[in-house]
BATOR-81941 format. One record per atom (N, C-alpha, C): residue in three letters; x, y, z. Coordinates in steps of 0.02 Angstrom, whole numbers, plus 50000, padded with zeros to 5 digits. Example, Ala and Ser with C-alpha at 12.3 -4.5 7.8 and 13.67 -1.06 7.14 Angstrom:
<atoms>
ala506604971650390
ala506154977550390
ala506604983550390
ser506424988850354
ser506844994750357
ser506455000250394
</atoms>
This chain:
<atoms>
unk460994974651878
unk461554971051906
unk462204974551888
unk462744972951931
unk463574975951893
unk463924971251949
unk464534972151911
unk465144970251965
unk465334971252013
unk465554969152038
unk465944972352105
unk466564965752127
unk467024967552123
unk467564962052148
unk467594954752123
unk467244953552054
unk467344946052034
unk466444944052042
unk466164946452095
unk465514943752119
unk465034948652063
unk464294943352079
unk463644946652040
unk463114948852097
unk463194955652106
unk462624956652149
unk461874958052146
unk461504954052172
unk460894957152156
unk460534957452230
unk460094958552199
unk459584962152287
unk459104956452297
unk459314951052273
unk458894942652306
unk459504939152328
unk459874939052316
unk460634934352321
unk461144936252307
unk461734933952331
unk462154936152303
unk462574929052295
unk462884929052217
unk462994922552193
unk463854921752174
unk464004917652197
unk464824918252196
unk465074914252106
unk465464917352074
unk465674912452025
unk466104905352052
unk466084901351998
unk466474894851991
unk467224893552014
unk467414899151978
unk468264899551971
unk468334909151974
unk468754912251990
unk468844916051979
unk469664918852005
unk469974921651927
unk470774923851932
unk471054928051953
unk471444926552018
unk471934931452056
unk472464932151999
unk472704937551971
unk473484936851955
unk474044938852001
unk474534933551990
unk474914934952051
unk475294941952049
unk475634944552083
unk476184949552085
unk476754948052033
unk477094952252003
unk477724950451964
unk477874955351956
unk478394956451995
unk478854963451984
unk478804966551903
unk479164961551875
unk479394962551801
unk478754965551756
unk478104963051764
unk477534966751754
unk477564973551721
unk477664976651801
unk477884984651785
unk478214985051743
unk478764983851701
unk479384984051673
unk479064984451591
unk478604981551572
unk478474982251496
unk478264988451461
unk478524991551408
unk478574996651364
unk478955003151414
unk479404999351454
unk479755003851471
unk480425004651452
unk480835009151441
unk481525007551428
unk481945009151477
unk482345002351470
unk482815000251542
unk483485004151499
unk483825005651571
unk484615009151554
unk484905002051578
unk485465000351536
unk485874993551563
unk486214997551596
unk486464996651671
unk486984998351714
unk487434995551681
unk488105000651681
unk488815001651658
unk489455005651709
unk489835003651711
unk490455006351754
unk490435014351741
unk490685018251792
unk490735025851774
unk491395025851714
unk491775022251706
unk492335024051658
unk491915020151593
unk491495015451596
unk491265015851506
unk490645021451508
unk490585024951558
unk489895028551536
unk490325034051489
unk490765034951548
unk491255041151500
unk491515040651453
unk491655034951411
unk492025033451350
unk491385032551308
unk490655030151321
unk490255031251272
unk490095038651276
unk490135043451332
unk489975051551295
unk490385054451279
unk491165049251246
unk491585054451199
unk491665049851116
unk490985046651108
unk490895045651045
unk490545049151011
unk490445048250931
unk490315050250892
unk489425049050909
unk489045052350843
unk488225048750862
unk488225041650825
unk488675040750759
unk488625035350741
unk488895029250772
unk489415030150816
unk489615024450836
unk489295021550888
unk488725030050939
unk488375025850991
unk487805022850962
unk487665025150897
unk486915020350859
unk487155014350824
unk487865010950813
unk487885005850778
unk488795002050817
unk488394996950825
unk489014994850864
unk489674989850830
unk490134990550849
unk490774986950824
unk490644983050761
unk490084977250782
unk490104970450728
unk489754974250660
unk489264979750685
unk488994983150628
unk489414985350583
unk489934990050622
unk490504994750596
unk490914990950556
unk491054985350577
unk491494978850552
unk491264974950479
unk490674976350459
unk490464973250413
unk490314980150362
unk490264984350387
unk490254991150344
unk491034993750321
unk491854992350352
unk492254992850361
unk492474986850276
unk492174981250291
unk492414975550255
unk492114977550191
unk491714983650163
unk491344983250110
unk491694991250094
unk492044992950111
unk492214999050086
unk493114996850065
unk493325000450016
unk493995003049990
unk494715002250045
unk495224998650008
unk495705000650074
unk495805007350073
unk495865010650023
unk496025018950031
unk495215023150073
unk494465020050084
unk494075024350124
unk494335019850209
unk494585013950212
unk494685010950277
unk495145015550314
unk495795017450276
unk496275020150301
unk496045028650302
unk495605031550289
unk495405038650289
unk495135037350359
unk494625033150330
unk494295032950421
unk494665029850480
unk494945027750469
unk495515025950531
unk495535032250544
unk495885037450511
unk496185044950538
unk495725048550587
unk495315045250570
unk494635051950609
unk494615049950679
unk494665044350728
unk494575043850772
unk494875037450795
unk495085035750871
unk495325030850885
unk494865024850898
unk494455024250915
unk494015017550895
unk494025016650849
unk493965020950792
unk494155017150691
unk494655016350684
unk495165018350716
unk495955016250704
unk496045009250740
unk495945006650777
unk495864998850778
unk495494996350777
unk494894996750754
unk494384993750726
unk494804991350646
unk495104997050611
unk495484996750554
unk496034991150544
unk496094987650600
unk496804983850603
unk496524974850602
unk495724976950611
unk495534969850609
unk495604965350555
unk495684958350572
unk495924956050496
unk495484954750440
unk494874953650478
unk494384952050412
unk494284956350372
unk494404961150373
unk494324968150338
unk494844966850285
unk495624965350311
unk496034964850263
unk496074957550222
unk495904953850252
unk495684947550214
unk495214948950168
unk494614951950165
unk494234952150113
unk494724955250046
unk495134960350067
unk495394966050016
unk496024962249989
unk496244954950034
unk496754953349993
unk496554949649940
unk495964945649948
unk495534939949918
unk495334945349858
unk495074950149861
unk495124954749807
unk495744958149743
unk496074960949789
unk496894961849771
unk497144957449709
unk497194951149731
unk497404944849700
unk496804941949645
unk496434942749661
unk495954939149629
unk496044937449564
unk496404944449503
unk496354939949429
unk497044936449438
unk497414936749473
unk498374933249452
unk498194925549497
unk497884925949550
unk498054918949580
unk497214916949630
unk497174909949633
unk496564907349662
unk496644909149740
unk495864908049750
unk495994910049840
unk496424905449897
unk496524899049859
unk496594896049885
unk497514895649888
unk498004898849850
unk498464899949838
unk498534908649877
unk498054910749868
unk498224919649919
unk498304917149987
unk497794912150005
unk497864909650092
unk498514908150103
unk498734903450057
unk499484900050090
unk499994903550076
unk500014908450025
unk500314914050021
unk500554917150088
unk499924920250135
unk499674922350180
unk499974917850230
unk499984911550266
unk499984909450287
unk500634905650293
unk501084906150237
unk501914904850240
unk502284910050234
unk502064916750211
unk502774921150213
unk502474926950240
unk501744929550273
unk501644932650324
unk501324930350370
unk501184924750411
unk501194921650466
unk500444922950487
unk500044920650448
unk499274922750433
unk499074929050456
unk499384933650431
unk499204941650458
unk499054944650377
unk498424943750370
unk498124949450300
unk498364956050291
unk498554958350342
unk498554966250363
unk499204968050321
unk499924963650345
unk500494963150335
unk500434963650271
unk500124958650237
unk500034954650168
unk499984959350125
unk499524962850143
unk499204970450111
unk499734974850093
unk500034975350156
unk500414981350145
unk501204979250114
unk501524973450136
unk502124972350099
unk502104970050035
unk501534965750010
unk501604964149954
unk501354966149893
unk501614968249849
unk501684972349794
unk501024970349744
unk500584972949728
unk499954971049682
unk499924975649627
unk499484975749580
unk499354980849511
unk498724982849541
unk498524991249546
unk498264992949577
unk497564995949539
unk496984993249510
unk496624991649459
unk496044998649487
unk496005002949542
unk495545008249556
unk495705015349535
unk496115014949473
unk496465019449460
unk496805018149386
unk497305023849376
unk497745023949303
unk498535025249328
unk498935023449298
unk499455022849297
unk499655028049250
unk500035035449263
unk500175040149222
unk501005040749209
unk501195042649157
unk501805045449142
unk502025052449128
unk502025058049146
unk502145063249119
unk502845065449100
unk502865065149012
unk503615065848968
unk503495073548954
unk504165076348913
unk504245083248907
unk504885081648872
unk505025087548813
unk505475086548772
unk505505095348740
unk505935094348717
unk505955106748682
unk505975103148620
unk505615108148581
unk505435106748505
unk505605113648472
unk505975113548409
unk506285117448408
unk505665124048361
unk505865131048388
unk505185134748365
unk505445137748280
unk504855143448295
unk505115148748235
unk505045156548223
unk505635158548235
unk505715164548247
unk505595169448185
unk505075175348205
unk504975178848149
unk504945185548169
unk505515190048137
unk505635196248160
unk505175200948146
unk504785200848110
unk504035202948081
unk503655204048140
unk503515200848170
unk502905197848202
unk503095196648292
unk502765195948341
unk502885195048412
unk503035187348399
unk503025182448369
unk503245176648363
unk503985175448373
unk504315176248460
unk504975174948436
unk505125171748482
unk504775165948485
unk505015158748511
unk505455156248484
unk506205155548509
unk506545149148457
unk506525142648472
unk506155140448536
unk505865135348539
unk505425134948602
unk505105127148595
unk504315127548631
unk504485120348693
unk504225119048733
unk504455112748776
unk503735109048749
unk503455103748748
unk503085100748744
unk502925092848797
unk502365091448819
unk502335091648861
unk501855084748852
unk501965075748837
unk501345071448830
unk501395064548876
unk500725063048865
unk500665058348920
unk500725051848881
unk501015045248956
unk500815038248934
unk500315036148992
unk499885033148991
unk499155029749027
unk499075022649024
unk499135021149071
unk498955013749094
unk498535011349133
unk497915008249100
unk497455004649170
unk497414996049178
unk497314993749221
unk497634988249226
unk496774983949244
unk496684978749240
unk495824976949269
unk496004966749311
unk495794966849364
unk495964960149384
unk495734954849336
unk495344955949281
unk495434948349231
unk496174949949199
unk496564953049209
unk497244952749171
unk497254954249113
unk496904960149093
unk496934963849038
unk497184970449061
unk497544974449018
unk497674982949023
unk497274985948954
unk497334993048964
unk497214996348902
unk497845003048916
unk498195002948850
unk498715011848879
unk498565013248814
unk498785018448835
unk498775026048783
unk499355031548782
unk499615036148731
unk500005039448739
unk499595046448705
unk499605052648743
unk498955057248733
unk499525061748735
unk499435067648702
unk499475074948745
unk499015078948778
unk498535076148799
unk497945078948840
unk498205075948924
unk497775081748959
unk498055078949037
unk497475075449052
unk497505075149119
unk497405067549151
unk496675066649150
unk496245074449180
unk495585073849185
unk495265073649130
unk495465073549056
unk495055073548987
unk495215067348972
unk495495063748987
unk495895055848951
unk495445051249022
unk495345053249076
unk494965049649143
unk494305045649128
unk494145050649075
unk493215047849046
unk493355043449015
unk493875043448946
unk493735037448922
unk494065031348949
unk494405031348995
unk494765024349030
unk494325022649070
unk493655025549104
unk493305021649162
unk492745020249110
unk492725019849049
unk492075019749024
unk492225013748958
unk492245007748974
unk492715002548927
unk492405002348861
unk491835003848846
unk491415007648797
unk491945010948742
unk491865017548772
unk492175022148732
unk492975020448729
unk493275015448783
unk493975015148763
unk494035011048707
unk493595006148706
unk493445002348641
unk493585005948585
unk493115010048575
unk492945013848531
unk493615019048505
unk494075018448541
unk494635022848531
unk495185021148472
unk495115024048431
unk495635021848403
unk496485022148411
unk496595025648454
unk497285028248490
unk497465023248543
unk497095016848567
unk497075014648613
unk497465007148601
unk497765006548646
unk498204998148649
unk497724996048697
unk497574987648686
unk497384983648751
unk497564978048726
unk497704973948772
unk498164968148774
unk498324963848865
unk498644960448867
unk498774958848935
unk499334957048982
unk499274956249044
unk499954957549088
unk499894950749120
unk500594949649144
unk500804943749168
unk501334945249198
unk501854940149269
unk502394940949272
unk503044939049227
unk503394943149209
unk503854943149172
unk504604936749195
unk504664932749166
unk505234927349182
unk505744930749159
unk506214928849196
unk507054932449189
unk507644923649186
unk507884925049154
unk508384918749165
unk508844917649218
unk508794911449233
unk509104911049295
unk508874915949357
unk508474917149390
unk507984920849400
unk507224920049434
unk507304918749514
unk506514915949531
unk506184922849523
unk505344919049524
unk504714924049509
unk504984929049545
unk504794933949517
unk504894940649566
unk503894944549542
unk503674944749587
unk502934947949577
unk503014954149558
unk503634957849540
unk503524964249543
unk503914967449481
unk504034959049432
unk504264960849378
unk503554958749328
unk503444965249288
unk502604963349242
unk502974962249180
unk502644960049123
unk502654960349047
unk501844959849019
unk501984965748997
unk501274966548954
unk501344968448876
unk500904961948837
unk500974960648792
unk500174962748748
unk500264967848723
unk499624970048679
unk499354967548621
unk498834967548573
unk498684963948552
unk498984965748496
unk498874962548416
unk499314964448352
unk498964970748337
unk499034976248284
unk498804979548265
unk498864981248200
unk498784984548158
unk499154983648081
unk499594989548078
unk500234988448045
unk500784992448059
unk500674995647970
unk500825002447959
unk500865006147905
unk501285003747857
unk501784999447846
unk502424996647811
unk502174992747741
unk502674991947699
unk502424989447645
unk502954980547692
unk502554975047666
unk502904967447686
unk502814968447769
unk502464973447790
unk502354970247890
unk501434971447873
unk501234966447901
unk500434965147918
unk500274966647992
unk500484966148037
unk500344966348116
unk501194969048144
unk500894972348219
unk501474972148241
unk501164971948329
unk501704969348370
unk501174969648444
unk501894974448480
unk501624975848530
unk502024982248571
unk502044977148639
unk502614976648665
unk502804973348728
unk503224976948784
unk503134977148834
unk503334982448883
unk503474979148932
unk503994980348980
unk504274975449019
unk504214982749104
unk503754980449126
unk503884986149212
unk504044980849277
unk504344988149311
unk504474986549388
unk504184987649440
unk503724985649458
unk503034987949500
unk503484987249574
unk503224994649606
unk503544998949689
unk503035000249715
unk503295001849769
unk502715006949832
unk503365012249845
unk503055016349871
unk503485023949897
unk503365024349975
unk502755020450003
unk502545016050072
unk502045010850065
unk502225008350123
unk501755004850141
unk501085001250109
unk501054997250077
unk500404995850021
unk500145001349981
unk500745004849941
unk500485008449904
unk500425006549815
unk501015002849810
unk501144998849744
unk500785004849696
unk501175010849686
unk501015017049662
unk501475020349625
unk501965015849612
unk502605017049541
unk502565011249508
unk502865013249448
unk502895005449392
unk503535010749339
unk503925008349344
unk504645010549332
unk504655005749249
unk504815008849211
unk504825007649121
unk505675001649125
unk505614996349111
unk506274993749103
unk506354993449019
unk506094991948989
unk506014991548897
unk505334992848867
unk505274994348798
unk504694998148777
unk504934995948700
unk504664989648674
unk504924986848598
unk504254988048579
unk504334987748494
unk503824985348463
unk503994981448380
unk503674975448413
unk503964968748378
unk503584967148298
unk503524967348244
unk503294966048177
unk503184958548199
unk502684954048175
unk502124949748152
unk503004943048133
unk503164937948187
unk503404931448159
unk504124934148175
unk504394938548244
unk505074940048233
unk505084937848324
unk505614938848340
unk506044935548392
unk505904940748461
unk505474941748517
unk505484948448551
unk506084948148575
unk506464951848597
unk507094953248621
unk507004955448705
unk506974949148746
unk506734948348823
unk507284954148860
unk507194957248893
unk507634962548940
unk507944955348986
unk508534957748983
unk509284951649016
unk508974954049103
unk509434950949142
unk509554952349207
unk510074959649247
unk510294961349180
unk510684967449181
unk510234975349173
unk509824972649149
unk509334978149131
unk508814978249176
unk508554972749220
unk508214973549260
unk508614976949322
unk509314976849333
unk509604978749395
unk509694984549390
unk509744988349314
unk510004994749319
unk509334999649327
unk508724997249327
unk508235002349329
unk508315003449425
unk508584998649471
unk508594998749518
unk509255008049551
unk509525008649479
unk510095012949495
unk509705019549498
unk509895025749559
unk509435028849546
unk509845035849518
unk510375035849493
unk510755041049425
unk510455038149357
unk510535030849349
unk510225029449303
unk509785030749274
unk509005028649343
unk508405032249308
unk508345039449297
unk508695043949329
unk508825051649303
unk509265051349263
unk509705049049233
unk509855050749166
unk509385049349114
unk509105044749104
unk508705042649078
unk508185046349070
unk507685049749128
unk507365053349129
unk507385060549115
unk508045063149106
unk508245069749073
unk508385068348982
unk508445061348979
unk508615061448885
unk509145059948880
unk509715057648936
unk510235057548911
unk510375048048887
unk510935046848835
unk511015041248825
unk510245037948756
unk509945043148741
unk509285040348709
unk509505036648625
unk509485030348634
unk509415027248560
unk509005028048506
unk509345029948452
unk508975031948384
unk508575027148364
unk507825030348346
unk507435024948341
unk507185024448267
unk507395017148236
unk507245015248161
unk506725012248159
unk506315018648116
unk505485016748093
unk505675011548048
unk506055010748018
unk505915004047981
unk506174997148000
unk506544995548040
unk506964988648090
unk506234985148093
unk506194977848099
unk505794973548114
unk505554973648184
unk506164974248237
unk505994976048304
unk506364985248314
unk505814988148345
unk505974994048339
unk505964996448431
unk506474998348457
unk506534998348531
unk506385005648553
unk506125007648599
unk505965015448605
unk506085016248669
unk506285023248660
unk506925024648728
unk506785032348750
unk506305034948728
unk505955040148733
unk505535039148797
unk505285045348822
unk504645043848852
unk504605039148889
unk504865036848935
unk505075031248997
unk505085033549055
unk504715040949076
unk504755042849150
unk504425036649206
unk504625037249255
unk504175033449280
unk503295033049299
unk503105028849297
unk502255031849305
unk501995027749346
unk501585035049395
unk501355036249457
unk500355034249460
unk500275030449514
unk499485029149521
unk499355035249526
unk498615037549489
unk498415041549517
unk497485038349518
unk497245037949580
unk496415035049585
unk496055040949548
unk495665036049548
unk495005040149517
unk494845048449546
unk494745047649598
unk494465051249642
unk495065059549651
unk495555055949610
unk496125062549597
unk496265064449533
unk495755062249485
unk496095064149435
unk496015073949404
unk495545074649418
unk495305083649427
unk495995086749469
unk496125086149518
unk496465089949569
unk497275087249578
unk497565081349552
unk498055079849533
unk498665085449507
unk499055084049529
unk499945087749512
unk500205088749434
unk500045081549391
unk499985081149339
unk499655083049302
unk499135088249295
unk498555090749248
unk498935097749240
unk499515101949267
unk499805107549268
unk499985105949207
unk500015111949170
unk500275112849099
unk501275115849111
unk501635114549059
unk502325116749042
unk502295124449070
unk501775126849089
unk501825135649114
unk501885136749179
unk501625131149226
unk501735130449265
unk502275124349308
unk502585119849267
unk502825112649284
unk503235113049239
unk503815114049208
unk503995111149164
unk504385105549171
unk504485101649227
unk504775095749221
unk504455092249280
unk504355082649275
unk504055082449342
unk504575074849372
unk504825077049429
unk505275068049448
unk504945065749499
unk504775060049487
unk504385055649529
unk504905051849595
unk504705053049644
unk505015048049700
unk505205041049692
</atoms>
């Protein structure tokens, strides 16, 4: 016996089944494990063959959630590369995540929104860029310089009569509202290890940590861009002083646009254990705004003699201004040049 068309043939009868299934026609049939092209206008065919391969393998909402998990400094790189990432870059959730970040150790989310929402008109983007933050992916550097006087010896090729010298102040800042600084003569990339490694900054004995807050001025609303950071006690060398804490009063800038990448020195005390800190007036905050001022200042001129032994001892040295520099610069940075090549450096 065999088949033939549904039927059983044999050579006595031929016997019809019960039921037997036509399937109908269905176009769509044909259509499985095939891959369909979606018809598209001739002007988007042409705008998808002047993309990238990644952007034709992963689309917008993908890009958008990969965008929201990266750095404002990798958002704004990739903006540069092409115009679909350059407004893709402008979307807000992207900058909403980074403000909710930004803010996170000084104020609740729920205070960044209305922030957001009364003095930039719910635009994150704005938020980002006008308003002034402590910029915690990075260190805050100072590079000072001073001539020290040498010694000349007619004997000998030794006939320096004097030497410039050349040291740093370091500041890192962390959103629970702690800092750690340092004052080194080492440059930037040997001092880089131990500030990303809270370990070994621990472990430092050269090291201040303590914490930052906005600084109140009298008579005087908040200004976000006035800090005071107050370090912890430490034991001071003196015979009758047990502790002493170091308090520093800055002016946190941008040079553009959400860069908040200066922090300008307004006072630099250090206070003995049960004495009075001596708050910087409203006069002193206006004059760091002068900009002969901060170059005099920054050349040495006007510098107050400083008494190692006074209860409060004020330091007037070493007050350049100091510049972010990220992680990702600290090797290849401006500031790692030695006095042979730099001998003086003024910050914008």
């Amino acid at each position: 016996e065999d088949l033939f068309f549904g039927q059983r043939k044999s050579s006595d009868r031929t016997t019809t089944p019960t039921s037997v299934y036509l399937p109908p026609g269905r176009a769509w049939f044909s259509m499985y494990n095939q891959r369909v092209t979606v018809p598209v206008s001739p002007a988007e065919a042409a705008r998808r063959r002047k993309l990238g391969l990644i952007q034709r393998a992963l689309s917008d909402d993908v890009m958008l959630e990969i965008f929201k998990r990266m750095s404002p400094i990798a958002v704004a790189r990739a903006a540069c590369s092409c115009r679909p990432w350059r407004l893709l870059a402008t979307h807000e959730d992207i900058w909403e995540k980074a403000c909710y970040d930004a803010w996170s150790g000084r104020e609740p989310r729920e205070t960044t929104a209305r922030v957001c929402r009364d003095r930039y008109h719910d635009s994150w983007r704005r938020m980002f860029l006008d308003r002034v933050r402590v910029r915690t992916e990075g260190m805050y550097v100072s590079r000072n310089t001073y001539i020290k006087a040498g010694m000349t010896d007619l004997t000998t090729d030794n006939i320096n009569p004097c030497h410039m010298v050349a040291y740093y102040r370091y500041f890192r800042f962390f959103n629970t509202g702690e800092f750690y600084c340092k004052t080194s003569p080492q440059k930037i990339e040997h001092v880089a290890r131990t500030f990303k490694d809270r370990r070994a900054a621990a472990m430092d004995t050269n090291m201040y940590y303590g914490w930052y807050s906005t600084a109140d001025v009298d008579g005087e609303a908040e200004d976000e861009s006035r800090l005071h950071l107050e370090s912890a006690p430490v034991e001071r060398v003196r015979a009758g002083t047990a502790t002493a804490a170091l308090h520093t009063w800055l002016r946190l800038r941008s040079t553009h646009p959400g860069g908040s990448n200066r922090l300008d020195f307004v006072k630099l005390v250090s206070v003995d254990e049960l004495e009075t800190v001596p708050r910087p007036d409203i006069g002193e905050w206006k004059e760091i705004d002068d900009p002969e001022m901060a170059y005099r200042r920054a050349c040495g001129i006007n510098v107050k003699r400083y008494v190692g032994t006074a209860s409060v001892r004020e330091l007037s040295r070493g007050l350049n201004t100091m510049v972010f520099v990220p992680w990702e610069d600290v090797h290849d940075h401006v500031l790692n040049q030695g006095t042979d090549k730099m001998d003086f450096f003024v910050t914008g």
